[in-house]
N, C-alpha and C positions, 0 to 999 in steps of 0.2 A: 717901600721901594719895590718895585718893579721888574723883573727880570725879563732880559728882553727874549732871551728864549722861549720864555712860555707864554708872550705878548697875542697870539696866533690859537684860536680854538686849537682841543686835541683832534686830532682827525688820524679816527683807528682804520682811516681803510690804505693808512701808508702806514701805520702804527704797526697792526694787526701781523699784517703779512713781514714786517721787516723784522720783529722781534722771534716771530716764531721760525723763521728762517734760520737767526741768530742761535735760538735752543737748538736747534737740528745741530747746526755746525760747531756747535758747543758741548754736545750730545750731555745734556744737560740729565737728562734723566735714563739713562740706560744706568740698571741697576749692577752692583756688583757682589756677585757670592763673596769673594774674597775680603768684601772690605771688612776692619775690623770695627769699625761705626756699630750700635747696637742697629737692629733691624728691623725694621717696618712692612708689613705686607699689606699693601691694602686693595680692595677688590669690588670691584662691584659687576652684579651678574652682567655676561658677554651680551652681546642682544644677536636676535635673530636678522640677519640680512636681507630684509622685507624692500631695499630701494630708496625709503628715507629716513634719516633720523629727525625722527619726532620732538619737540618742545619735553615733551615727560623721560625720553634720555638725556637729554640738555641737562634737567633739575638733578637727574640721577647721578649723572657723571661730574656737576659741577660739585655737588658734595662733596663726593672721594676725592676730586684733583686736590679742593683747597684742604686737605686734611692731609694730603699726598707733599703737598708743599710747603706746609706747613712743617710734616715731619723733617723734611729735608732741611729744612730752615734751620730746625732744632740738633742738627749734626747728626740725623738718622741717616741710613743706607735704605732708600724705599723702591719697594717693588711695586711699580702701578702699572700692569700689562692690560695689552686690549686683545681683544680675540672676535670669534666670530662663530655662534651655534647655526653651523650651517647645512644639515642636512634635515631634512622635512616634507612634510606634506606641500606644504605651499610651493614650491620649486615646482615639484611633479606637475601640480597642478599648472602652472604656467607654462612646463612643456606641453601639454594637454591643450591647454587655451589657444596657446599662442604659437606652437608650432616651433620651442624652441628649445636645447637642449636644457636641463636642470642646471649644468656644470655653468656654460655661459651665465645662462641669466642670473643665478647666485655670484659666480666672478664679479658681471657687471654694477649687483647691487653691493658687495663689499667695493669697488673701487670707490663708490659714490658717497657710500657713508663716511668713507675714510677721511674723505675728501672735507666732508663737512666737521665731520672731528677736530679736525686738523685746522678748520677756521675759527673753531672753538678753544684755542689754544691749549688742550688741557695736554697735564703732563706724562705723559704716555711714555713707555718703554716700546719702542714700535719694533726695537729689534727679537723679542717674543713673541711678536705676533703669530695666531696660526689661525685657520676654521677647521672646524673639526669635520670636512669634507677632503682635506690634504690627504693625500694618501699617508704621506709619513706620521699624519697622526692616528688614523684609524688602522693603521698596519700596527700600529703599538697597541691601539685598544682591545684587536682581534689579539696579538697575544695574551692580553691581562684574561680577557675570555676562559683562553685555555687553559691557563693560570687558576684559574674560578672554578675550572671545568676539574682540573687533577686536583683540585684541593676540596673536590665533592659538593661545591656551592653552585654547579651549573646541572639542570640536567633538563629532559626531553619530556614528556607528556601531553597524554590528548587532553582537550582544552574545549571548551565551546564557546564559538566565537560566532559573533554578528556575519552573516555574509551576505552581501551584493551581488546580488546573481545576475545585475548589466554591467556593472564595473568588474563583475571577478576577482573582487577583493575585500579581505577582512576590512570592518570597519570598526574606529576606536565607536565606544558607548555613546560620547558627545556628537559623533557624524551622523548616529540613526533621530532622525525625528518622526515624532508620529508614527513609530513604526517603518518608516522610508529610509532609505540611503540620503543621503542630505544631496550629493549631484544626480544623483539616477532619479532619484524618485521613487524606484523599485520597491516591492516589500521585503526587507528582509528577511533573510532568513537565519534561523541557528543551524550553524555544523560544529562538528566535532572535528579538529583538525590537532596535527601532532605540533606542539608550541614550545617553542624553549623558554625557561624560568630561572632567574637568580632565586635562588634560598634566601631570602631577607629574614624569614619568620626566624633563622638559625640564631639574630642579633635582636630577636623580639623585646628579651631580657635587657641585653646591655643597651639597645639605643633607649627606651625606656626611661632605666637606671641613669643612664649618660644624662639627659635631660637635666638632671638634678645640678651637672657641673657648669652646666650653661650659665653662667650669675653674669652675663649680660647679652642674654637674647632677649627680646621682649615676651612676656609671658602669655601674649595671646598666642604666639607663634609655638611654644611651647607647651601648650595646653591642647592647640590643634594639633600636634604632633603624639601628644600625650591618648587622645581619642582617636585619630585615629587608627596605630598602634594595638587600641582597645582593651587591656588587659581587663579579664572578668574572671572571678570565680562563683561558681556553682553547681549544679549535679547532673550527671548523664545519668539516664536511667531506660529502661525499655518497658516498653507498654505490651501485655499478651493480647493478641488481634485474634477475632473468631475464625481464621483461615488458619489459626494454628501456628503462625509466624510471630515474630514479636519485631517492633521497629524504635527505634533508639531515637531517644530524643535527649537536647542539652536546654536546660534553662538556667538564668542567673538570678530566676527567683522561683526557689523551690517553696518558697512560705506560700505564695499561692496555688497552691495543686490543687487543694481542694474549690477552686473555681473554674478550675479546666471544665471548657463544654463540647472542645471538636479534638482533634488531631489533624496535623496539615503535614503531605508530603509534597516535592518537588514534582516537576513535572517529568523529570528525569529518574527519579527516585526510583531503585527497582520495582516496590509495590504499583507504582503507576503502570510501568514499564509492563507487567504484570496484569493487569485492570485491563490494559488497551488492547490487550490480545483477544479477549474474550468482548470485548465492547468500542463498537464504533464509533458511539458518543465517548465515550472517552479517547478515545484514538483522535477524534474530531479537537478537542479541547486542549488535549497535549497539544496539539500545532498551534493553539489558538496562544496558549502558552508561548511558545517558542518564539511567535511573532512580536512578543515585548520585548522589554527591557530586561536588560541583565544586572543592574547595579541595585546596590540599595536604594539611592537616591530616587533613580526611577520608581522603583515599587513602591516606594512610600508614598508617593504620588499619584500613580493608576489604581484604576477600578479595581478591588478586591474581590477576584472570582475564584469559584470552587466548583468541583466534580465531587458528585458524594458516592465515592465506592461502592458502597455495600455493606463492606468491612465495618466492626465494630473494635475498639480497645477497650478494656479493661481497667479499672482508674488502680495504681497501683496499693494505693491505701485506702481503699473504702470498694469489695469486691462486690457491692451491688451496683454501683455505678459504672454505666458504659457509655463508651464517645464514641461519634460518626467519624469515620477517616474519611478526607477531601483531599483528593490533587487540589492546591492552589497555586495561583498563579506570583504569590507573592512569595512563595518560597522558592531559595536558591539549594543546587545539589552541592554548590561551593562555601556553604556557609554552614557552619555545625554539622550536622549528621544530615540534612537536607532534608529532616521533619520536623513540629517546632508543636508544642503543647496549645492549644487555643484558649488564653485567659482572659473574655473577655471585656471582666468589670474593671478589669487593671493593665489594659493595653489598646491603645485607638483602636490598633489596625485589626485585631481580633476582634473589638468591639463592632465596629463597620463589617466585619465580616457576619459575625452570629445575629446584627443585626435585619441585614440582606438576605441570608437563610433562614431564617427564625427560631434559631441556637442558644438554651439558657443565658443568661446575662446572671450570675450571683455575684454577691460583695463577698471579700475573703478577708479584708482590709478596712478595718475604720478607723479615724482619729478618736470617735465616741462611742462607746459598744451601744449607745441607742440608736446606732443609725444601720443596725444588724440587718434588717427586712425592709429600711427606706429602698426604694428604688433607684437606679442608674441611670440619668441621661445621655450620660459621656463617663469615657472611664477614667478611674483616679489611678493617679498612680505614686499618691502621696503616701506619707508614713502614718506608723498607728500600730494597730493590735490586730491579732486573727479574730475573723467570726467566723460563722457558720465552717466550721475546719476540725467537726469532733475535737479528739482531746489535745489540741491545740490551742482551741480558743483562749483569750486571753493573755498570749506568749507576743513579745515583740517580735517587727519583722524577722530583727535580727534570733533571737533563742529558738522560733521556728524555724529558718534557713538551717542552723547547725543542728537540731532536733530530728527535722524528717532526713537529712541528707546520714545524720548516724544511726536511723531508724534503716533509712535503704540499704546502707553501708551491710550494716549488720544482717540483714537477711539477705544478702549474696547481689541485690538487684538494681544496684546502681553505686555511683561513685560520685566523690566532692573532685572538680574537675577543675582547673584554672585553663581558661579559653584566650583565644588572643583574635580583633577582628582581624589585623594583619594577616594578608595574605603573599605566596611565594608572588613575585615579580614577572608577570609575563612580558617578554622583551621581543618575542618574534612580532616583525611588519612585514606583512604581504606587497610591500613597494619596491623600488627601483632605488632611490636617492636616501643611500643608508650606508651603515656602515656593512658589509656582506657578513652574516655568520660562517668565521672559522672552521667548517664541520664538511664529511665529507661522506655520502651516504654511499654503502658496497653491498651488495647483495649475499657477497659473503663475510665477509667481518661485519656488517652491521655500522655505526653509526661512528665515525672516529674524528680527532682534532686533524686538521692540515697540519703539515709540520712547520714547524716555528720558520725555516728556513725561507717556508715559499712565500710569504707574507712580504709586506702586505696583497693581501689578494684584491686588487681592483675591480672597478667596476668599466664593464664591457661600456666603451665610448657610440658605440652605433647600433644604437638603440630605436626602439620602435614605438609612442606613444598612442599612434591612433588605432588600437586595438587596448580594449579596456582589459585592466589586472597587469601583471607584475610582468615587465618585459625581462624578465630575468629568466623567468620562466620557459620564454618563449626565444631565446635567443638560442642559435643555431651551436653556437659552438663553447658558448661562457662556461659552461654547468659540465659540458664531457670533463671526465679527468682520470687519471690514473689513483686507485686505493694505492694509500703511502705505506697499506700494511701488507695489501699482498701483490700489490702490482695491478690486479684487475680492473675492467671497466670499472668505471661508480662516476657518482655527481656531485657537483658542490651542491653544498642548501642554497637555497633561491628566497628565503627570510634573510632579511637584513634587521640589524637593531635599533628596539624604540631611540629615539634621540635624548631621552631621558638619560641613556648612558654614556653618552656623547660628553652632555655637561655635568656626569656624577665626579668628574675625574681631570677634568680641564687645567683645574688651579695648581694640580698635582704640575702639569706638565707646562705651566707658566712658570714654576718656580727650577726647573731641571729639564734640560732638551738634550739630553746624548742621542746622539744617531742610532746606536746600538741597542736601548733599551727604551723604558717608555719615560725614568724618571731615575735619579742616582738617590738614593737614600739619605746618604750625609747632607745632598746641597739640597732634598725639601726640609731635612733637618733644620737649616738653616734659617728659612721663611717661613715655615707652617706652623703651629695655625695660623692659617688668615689674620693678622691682626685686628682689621676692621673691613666684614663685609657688607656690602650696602644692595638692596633691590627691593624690591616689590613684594608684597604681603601676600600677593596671589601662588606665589611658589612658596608658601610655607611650609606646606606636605609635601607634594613630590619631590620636588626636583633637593630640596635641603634634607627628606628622611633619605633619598637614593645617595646623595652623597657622602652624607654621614655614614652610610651602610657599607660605600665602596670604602671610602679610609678603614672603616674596621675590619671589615673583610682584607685587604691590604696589609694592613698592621697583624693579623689573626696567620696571614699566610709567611710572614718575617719583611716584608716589603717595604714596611713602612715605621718609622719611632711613632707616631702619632695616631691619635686612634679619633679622635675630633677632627674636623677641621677648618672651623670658621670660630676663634674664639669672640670674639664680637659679632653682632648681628642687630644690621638696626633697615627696618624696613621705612620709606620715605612713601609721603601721600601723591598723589596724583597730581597733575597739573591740569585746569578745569577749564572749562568754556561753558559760553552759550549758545543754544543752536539755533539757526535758521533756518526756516521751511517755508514753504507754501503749497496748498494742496492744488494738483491740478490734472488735466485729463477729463476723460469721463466717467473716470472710478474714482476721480477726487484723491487718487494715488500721492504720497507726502513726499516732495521733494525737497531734498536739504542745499543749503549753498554754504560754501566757505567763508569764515570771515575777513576774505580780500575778495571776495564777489557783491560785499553788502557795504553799505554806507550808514554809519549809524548817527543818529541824530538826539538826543536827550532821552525818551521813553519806545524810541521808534526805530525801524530799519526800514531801507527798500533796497531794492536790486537794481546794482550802478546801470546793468544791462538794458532795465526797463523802465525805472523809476518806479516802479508799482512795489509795493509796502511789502513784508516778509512779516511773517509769526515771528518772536522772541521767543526761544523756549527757557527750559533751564536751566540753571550752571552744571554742566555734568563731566566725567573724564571724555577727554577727548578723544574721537573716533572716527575711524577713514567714515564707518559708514552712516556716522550722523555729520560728517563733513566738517567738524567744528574745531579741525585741529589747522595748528598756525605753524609755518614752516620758517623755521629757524634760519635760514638761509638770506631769506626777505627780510625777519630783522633782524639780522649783523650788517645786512647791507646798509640798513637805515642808520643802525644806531654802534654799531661796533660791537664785538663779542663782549668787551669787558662792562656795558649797560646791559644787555643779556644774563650773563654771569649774576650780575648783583643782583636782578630781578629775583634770580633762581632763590636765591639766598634770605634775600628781605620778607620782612613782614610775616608770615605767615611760620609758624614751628613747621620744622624740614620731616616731621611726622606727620603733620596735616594734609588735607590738601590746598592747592594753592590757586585762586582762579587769576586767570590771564586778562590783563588788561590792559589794552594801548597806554591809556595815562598813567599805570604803574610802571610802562616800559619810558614813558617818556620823561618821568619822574628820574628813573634809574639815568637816563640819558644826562641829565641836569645836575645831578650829582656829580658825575665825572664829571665835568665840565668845570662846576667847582671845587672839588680836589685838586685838577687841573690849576685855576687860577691860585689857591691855597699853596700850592708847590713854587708858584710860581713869584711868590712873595718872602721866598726863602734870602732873607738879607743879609749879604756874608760883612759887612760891616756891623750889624746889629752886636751889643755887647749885655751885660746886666741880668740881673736875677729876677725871676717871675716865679716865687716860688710855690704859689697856688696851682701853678700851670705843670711845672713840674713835675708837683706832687699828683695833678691828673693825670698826668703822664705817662708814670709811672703804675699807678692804677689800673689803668686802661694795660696797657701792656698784659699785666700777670692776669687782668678778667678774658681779654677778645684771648689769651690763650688756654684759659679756662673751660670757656664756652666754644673754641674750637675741638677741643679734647672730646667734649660733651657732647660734639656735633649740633649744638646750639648755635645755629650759625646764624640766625636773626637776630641772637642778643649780643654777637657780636659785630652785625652791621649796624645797628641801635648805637651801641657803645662809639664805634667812630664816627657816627653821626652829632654824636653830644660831643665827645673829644675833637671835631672839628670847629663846630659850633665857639667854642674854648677858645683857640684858637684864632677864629676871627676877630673874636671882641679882645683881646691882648693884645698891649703894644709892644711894639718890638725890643725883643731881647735875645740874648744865647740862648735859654730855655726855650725862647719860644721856635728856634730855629731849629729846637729838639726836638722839639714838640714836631714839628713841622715831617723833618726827616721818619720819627715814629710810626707817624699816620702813614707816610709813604712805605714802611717798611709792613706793616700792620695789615695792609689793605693789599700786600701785593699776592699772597695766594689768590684772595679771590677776583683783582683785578690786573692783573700779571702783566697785559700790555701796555696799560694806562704807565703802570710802577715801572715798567721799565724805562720807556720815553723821557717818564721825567726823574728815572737814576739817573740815566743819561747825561739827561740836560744839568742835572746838578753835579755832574761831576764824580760821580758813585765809580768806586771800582769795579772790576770785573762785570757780571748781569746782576742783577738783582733777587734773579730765581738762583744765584749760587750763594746769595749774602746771608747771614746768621739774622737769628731773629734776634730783636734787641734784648739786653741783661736788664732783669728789674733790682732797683735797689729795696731791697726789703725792708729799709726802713722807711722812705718814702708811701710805705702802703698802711703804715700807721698814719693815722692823723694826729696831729698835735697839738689843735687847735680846735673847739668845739662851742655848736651854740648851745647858747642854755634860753631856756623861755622862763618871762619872768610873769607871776600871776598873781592878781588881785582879785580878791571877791570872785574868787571860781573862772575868771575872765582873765584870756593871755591878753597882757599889755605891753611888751615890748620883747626882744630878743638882744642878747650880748655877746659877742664873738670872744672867748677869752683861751687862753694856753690851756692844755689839757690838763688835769690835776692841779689847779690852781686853790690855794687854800680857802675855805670857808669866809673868813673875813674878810679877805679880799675880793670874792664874790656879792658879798652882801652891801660890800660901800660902792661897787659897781650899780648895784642892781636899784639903790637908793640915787644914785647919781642920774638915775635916766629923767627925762624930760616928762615920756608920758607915762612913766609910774609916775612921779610926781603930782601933774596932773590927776592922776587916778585918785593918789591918797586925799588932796585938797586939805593939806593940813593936822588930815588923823595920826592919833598916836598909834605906831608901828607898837603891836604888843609881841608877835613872833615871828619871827622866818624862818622858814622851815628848806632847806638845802637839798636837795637828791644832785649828788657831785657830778658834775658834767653834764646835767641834766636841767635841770629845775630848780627856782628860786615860789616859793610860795611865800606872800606878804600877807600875814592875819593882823587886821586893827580890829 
């Protein structure tokens, strides 16, 4: 029987919009501190307001809603806020480009995403919302600042930074290519500039230590957090140089000394500093120096260059051995002592170095002591025993490390040292579109906080972009101000802060908004930690060590109960395409098209524009600038948010990634469709027991809520796929009209306008995103009825459906009773049967 209600396809584009209207004026999801419901926090990272929301925020945000709604279902009180990380480079850049203020064109791109959110039905607290470009909330962050500042975790130092000498601005490490400013072109240059730092290294130990309590972050993300952190122990020791100076070096493998063939300072290092006065080749070569990279990553990757002093070191345990001292280029002054021992049978990059100058190469280290005097291709840096190392040899790595470190110890000339690679946090940005550093520079009192009072200190609205570097700088009137200590001229700071501290501290003030302060204690009490945060594996180290760092810091100054703050963490895979191109021009230059510009046909594409053919590239994440990404907008037009949602969900683990394709979207479309008609066969005369149907039922209930928990949300689309499946082939009954409602209830986090329509139409109280998830009967999720396989001559011959724990003899006159055992036997005398209970009948003739 038929319902004439749902006689009529579902059509979500009067669906869509009419229900999500309904939760607005139902204010279905504005969360409540007060309520006494246990509490739910669930979060997934803010996104940057870049103009559109992408398919891979789609996948990100369908997660947390349906786990969002799912909680609410379960009589939780949940907190699922949206926000906006909105202060950045990209903005600037856009005033730049385009001639238009930052504030606008960020306004205009939160308006639009919102927009699309909001077609996406997800369940949002919208009355939390903020971007962390409001002033009301960077006026709070400028206080925590000061906050940072008196509690000795902030402070000021010279810093040597990349500079753009046509833009006039610092640039991060990732903007220099080649040596160039990535928009100028320019060659950069290093200066030394005065830069403000959060203290992190203060928490080096506990976030470290903390790691351990995470028992459910994923442990790559924890391991990356773990390295880069860096914890090493090893020895600092000083080398006597033949100018009479001695220069300190840290290594974390003192067992190799006796392989040392050079000594390496910075290009910065005073001995260089020292060199270049006296010499123009070296004066030449520090700048050559300065024109690189500053990170690790970079150096590990560029040419390996040296200047050879002059200078000689003294090896400190064997005093007829001396090394060349080199300015290289691969040493930093911000990393250990800013000189480094050259070992280089047992390190690449020394290897590549002594290789390029022609600098012994000894083994210090072998797996076999026969491989004492073999020669080195490449260097090892495996484990083994000491060779050629005097009276070392023979000692594992390990009894050499504590051997020569309590040999240095004891004659005054070096120390067993625990290093961390972690460094303080430089937070100063030479831009415009930030939050303004709290600071106020006086000629006579020196360097002081603004007072709490004046805050938030905003950003000057008429501004000047077509002049390259920080219009803060350059603004007539922003920066004068009166010293709050002695009254005097002085200036505000004209560094604003990286954006990284923008989102250390976000969720803080999603879960507590007083006007007066940045966050109430007791009501993040309430919500924190995070119950389940969700984002991308690409923020593993920053933006999750920065945070982690702010709660402790917070918690360290009395601010905060909580010293974590994301007890869950689960990072989601990517959502994938493939690209299209064709080379064209007279440089055969590669042009990409969108996949609504190409028409695809079995193994093949062309371009609707021309009909002429396009490359297939590969399935990759999706990107503006391989043009391969699909806008979400076009399919809800097509197919409605809730065939989108499911896509998000189906098939692929929500860890994976996931690639995009019209016939999985159109699959998704054909589903609802049949749900649809499945609701719509709900037969309120139907009577009668189905208790196999039931018992699925039931089943399905406590698993899809299993695997919702799990965030396995593909084996819980799978599951109402088979429990639909169920359902169809069943004839009509009560159960089955159970069954029927179930599915409806089951499916509605992740398909929420579909579930509503046909609450609706069935008559369901209230909305359906305010209805309880169904009760499982637990005994239902036993089975009580089992098959058993019955076996002859090694060969299954039949199967018997019987009660669960049914006795052995009654088993056995079953199992004699089948047709094609009988058959099998042809008359032989049964000599044994052998039982495994609810399992197994084995027939021996």
């Amino acid at each position: 029987m038929s319902d004439s209600r749902f006689e009529a396809r579902f059509d979500p584009g009067q669906a869509d919009t009419r229900w999500q209207k309904a939760w607005d004026e139902a204010r279905c999801f504005e969360a409540d501190s007060g309520s006494d419901k246990p509490k739910s926090y669930v979060l997934e990272m803010f996104p940057y307001p870049s103009g559109r929301i992408h398919i891979g925020h789609v996948r990100n945000y369908t997660m947390g809603d349906v786990l969002a709604r799912y909680k609410k279902m379960r009589g939780h009180e949940v907190l699922h806020p949206m926000g906006w990380d909105a202060f950045g480079m990209p903005a600037e850049n856009a005033a730049m480009e385009k001639g238009v203020h930052p504030g606008g064109w960020t306004r205009d791109n939160i308006a639009n995403m919102k927009a699309q959110l909001k077609r996406i039905g997800f369940a949002l607290d919208w009355n939390r919302e903020f971007a962390t470009c409001d002033p009301e909330y960077y006026g709070h962050e400028q206080a925590l600042f000061i906050d940072l500042f008196n509690a000795g975790l902030v402070y000021r130092k010279e810093s040597e930074v990349n500079w753009d000498p046509v833009d006039n601005t610092v640039l991060a490490n990732e903007q220099v290519i080649d040596g160039k400013g990535w928009r100028s072109g320019a060659v950069v240059e290093k200066r030394k500039l005065s830069q403000w730092f959060l203290k992190i290294t203060d928490f080096a130990d506990e976030l470290l230590d903390g790691l351990g309590e995470l028992k459910n972050w994923p442990d790559k993300v924890k391991l990356m957090q773990e390295n880069w952190i860096g914890k090493s122990q090893g020895l600092q020791f000083a080398f006597d140089l033949s100018n009479d100076e001695k220069v300190e070096v840290y290594s974390t493998r003192p067992d190799t000394i006796f392989g040392a063939s050079f000594v390496a300072v910075a290009a910065d290092h005073p001995i260089a500093q020292t060199v270049a006065q006296g010499s123009a080749e070296a004066k030449a070569f520090i700048e050559l120096c300065k024109a690189g990279g500053t990170t690790a990553a970079e150096l590990e990757t560029a040419e390996k260059l040296g200047f050879d002093t002059g200078i000689t070191a003294r090896h400190p345990l064997d005093p007829d051995v001396v090394l060349p001292v080199y300015i290289a280029n691969f040493v930093l002054m911000d990393y250990g002592t800013g000189a480094v021992m050259g070992v280089p049978g047992h390190d690449q990059r020394d290897f590549d170095f002594a290789t390029k100058y022609g600098l012994p190469i000894t083994r210090v280290i072998a797996s076999d002591p026969a491989q004492t005097d073999a020669p080195l291709t490449e260097a090892e840096a495996g484990d083994g025993v000491l060779v050629n190392s005097n009276n070392y040899d023979g000692m594992t790595v390990d009894e050499a490390k504590t051997a020569i470190i309590r040999k240095l110890e004891a004659e005054g000339r070096g120390e067993g040292k625990t290093v961390w690679r972690l460094r303080d946090w430089g937070v100063s940005r030479q831009r415009y579109w930030g939050t303004p550093i709290p600071f106020i520079h006086c000629l006579k009192c020196g360097v002081v906080p603004a007072p709490k009072e004046s805050l938030p200190i905003t950003l000057p609205e008429d501004v000047d972009f077509k002049t390259p570097g920080n219009p803060l700088v350059r603004h007539p009137l922003w920066k004068q101000v009166r010293c709050p200590t002695c009254g005097g001229e002085a200036e505000r700071e004209t560094d604003t802060l990286d954006t990284f501290v923008d989102s250390s501290w976000y969720f803080l003030r999603f879960a507590s908004q007083p006007d007066d302060k940045p966050f109430d204690a007791q009501e993040v009490a309430k919500w924190l930690p995070v119950e389940q945060y969700i984002g991308g594996v690409e923020h593993a180290i920053l933006h999750l060590l920065y945070a982690r760092f702010w709660t402790r810091a917070l918690a360290h100054m009395g601010q905060l109960e909580v010293k974590e703050p994301f007890a869950s963490l689960f990072t989601q895979g990517m959502v994938t395409h493939e690209t299209y191109s064709r080379r064209e021009g007279s440089d055969s230059r590669e042009t990409y098209f969108t996949p609504g510009e190409v028409e695809r046909g079995g193994e093949s594409a062309v371009l609707k524009l021309d009909g002429e053919p396009v490359d297939i590239g590969r399935v990759i994440k999706m990107s503006k600038s391989k043009k391969n990404v699909v806008d979400p907008d076009e399919i809800i037009a097509n197919y409605g948010a809730d065939a989108v949602r499911w896509f998000m969900l189906s098939d692929s683990p929500p860890e994976r990634d996931l690639p995009w394709s019209e016939a999985g979207i159109e699959g998704c479309w054909r589903f609802v469709q049949r749900l649809w008609r499945l609701f719509g066969q709900f037969d309120d005369s139907a009577s009668g027991e189905d208790k196999a149907l039931l018992r699925k039922t039931h089943q399905t209930i406590a698993a899809v809520a299993d695997d919702i928990e799990a965030l396995s949300f593909n084996k819980a689309v799978a599951r109402l796929y088979e429990l639909t499946g169920a359902i169809e082939k069943a004839e009509p009954s009560g159960d089955r009209n159970a069954a029927i409602r179930t599915v409806l209830l089951l499916a509605s986090p992740m398909m929420p306008h579909l579930a509503e329509e046909a609450w609706h139409g069935l008559g369901g109280e209230g909305l359906i995103a305010q209805a309880a998830w169904p009760e499982v009967d637990l005994e239902l999720l036993v089975d009580d009825e089992v098959t058993i396989a019955i076996q002859h001559k090694g060969k299954l011959r039949d199967t018997i459906t019987v009660a669960k724990g049914l006795p052995k003899d009654q088993i056995e006159a079953l199992a004699l009773a089948s047709e094609k055992v009988q058959r099998s036997l042809d008359g032989a005398e049964v000599r044994k049967m052998i039982v495994v209970p609810d399992r197994l009948v084995n027939i021996v003739t």
